[in-house]
C-alpha positions, -999 to 999 in steps of 0.1 A, spaced: -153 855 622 -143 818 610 -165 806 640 -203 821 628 -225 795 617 -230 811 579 -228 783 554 -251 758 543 -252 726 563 -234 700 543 -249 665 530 -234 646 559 -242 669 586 -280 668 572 -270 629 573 -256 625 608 -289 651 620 -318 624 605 -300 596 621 -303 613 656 -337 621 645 -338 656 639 -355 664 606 -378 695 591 -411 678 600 -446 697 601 -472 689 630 -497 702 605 -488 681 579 -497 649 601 -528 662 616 -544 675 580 -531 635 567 -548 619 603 -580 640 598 -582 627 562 -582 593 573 -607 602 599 -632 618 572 -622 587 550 -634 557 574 -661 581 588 -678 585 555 -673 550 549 -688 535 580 -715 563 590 -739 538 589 -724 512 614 -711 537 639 -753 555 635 -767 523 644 -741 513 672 -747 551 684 -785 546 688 -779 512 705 -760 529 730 -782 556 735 -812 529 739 -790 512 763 -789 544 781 -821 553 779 -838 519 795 -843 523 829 -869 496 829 -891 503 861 -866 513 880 -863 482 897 -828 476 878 -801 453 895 -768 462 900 -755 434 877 -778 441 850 -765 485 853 -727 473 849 -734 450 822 -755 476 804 -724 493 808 -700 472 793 -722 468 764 -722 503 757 -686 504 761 -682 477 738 -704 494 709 -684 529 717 -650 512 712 -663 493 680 -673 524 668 -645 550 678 -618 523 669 -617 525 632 -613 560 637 -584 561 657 -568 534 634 -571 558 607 -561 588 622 -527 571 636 -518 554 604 -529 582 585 -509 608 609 -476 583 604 -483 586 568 -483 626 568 -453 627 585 -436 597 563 -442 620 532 -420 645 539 -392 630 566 -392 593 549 -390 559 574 -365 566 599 -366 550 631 -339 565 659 -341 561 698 -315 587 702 -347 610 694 -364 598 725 -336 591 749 -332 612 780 -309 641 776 -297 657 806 -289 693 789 -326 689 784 -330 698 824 -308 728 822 -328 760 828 -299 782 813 -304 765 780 -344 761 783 -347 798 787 -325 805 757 -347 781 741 -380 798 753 -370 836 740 -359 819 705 -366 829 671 -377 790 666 -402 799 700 -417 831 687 -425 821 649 -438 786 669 -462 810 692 -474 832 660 -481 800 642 -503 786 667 -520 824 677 -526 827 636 -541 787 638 -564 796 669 -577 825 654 -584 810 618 -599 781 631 -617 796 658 -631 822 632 -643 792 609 -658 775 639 -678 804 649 -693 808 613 -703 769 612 -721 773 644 -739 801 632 -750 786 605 -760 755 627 -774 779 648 -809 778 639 -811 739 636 -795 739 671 -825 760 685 -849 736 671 -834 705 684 -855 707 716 -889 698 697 -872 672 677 -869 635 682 -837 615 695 -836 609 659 -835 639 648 -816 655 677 -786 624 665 -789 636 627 -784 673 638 -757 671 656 -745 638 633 -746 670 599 -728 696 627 -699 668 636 -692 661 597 -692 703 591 -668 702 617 -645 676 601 -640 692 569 -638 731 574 -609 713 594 -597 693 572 -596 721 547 -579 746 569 -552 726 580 -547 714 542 -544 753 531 -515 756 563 -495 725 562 -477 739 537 -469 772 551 -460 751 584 -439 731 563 -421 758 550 -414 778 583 -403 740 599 -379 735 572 -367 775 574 -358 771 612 -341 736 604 -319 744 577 -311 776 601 -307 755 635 -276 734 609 -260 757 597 -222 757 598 -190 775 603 -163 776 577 -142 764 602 -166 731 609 -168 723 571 -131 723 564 -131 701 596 -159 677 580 -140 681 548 -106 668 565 -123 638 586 -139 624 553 -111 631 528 -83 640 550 -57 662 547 -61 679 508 -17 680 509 -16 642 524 -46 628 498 -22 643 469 6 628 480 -14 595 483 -31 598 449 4 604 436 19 569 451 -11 554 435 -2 570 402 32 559 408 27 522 419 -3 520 394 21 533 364 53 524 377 70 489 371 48 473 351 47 502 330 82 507 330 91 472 318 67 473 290 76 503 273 117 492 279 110 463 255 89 487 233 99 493 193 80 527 197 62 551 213 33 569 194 20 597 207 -7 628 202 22 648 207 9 649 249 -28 634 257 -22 600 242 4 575 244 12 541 234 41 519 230 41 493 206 62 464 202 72 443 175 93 410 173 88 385 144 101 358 167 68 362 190 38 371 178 46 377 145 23 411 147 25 441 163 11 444 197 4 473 219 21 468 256 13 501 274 -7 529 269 -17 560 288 -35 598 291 -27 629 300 -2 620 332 -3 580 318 9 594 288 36 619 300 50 589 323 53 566 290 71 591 273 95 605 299 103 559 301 108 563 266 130 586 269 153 568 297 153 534 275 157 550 244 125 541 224 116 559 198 89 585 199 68 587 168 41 616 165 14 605 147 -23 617 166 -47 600 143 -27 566 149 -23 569 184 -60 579 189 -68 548 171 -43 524 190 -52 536 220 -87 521 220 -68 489 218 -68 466 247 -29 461 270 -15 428 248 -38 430 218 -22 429 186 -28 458 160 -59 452 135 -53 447 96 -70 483 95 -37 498 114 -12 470 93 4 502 70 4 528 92 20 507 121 46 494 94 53 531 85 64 535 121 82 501 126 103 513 91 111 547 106 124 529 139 143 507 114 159 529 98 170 546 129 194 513 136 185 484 152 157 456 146 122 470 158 123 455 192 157 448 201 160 486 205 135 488 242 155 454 256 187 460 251 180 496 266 158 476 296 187 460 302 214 483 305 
């Protein structure tokens, strides 16, 4: 049936579907770009968030003799708030610009609030259960089982290779207890980092898969596209033929009616040449044309009565002329040949393409 969605989603429909926002874009992508960033600033400030860790931890840690007032506890607070923020901060910068970045690299900068505008088919429950027992759904459920179980795995190895330092944390210093779990946070981060780097592109791929399928079109809606953007293929004929018509028509016609000749290729070139010692005094070139151009010069030719002359090389060459420019020395004898055989025909070279313009 005309109506199954079978074909390839056109360039415009691909178009009109990133302006509302709807692109192939990976989740995965994003978070293995925001974790990079994250790794990035961590490695590069580990030393300032340590130290503003162990301030807050002192902070913490003071309870003086007990006697604390209440103002002193809530300003204790906010300082430990403050060096928390300071320290988590760069880190969520990173991961947000980072994350923006990931998902830049493969959709490009497109910003559309039709994406996030309320949508009221979005309520119906017909369409969300159709939704919910979906190819899209399923692959999207294996993807995340396959995740959970691959990441799960990897995190079950670091912490038992961790393990052992874990156990031994309880006869080591707040020091050491910070370092230890400083070395298990950083593990963390890059068996991470390095999984979702080895699935982004799979995730990629499967996103785009289900994208391109979700567009796909019906014959029947690209010969509809086809229509709106070109219009009908019979009424675009008939308008490139009025252009044809009004771009080859009187001007064209007028020239080649005071044309001596015609010289032709016998059919792909054509070119009308006129010649009136009174004027010029050299040979000029007023029309010229290919293919259809040419077949429209030679059928006015016809119906003023200018001579046609056959000659490919010369009308080849005449043809690179310019509308109005007067034939080259190089072209003098071969033009002259023509301009004799048009002479001999009856008639001065000229007078021939007026007098038949005018009758």
């Amino acid at each position: 049936m005309s109506d199954e969605k079978t074909e390839k989603p056109t360039e415009h429909k691909l178009e009109k579907a990133r302006e509302k926002g709807e692109v192939a874009k990976s989740q995965d992508v994003a978070v293995a770009a925001s974790m990079l960033g994250v790794v990035i600033v961590l490695d590069a400030t580990a030393d300032s968030i340590v130290e503003r860790l162990h301030m807050v931890l002192r902070l913490a840690l003071d309870f003086g003799n007990g006697d604390l007032p209440i103002y002193e506890i809530f300003r204790r607070m906010q300082d430990m708030a403050l060096q928390l923020l300071i320290a988590i901060m760069p880190l969520v910068i990173a991961a947000a610009i980072f994350a923006a970045l990931g998902l830049m690299s493969h959709i490009g900068l497109r910003i559309s609030m039709e994406a996030v505008a309320p949508k009221p088919e979005k309520l119906d429950p017909v369409a969300g259960t159709k939704k919910l027992f979906s190819v899209k759904s399923l692959l999207t459920f294996l993807m995340m089982l396959t995740k959970a179980v691959i990441i799960g795995t990897a995190v079950w190895q670091v912490i038992l290779i961790l393990l052992p330092l874990i156990g031994g944390s309880t006869y080591q210093s707040v020091a050491g207890i910070g370092t230890i779990a400083w070395s298990a946070l950083t593990k963390m981060l890059m068996i991470g980092l390095v999984l979702f780097i080895a699935l982004a592109p799979v995730d990629f791929a499967i996103q785009r898969w289900l994208f391109m399928k979700d567009q796909r079109m019906s014959k029947d809606e690209i010969k509809r596209e086809y229509k709106g953007q070109e219009g009908d293929p019979q009424l675009k004929g008939q308008r490139k033929q009025l252009q044809r018509e009004d771009a080859q028509g009187p001007p064209a016609k007028k020239a080649v009616a005071t044309a001596s000749a015609v010289v032709v290729n016998p059919t792909h070139f054509a070119v009308a040449i006129r010649y009136a010692a009174n004027e010029n005094g050299l040979p000029i070139v007023v029309a010229k044309g290919v293919d259809e151009s040419a077949l429209m010069i030679r059928k006015f030719a016809e119906e003023f009565g200018v001579p046609v002359f056959a000659n490919p090389p010369l009308a080849r060459a005449l043809h690179k002329l310019n509308t109005g420019a007067a034939i080259p020395a190089e072209l003098f004898e071969a033009v002259a040949a023509v301009l004799r055989w048009v002479d001999r025909l009856g008639g001065t070279p000229g007078d021939r393409g007026t007098k038949g313009g005018a009758s």
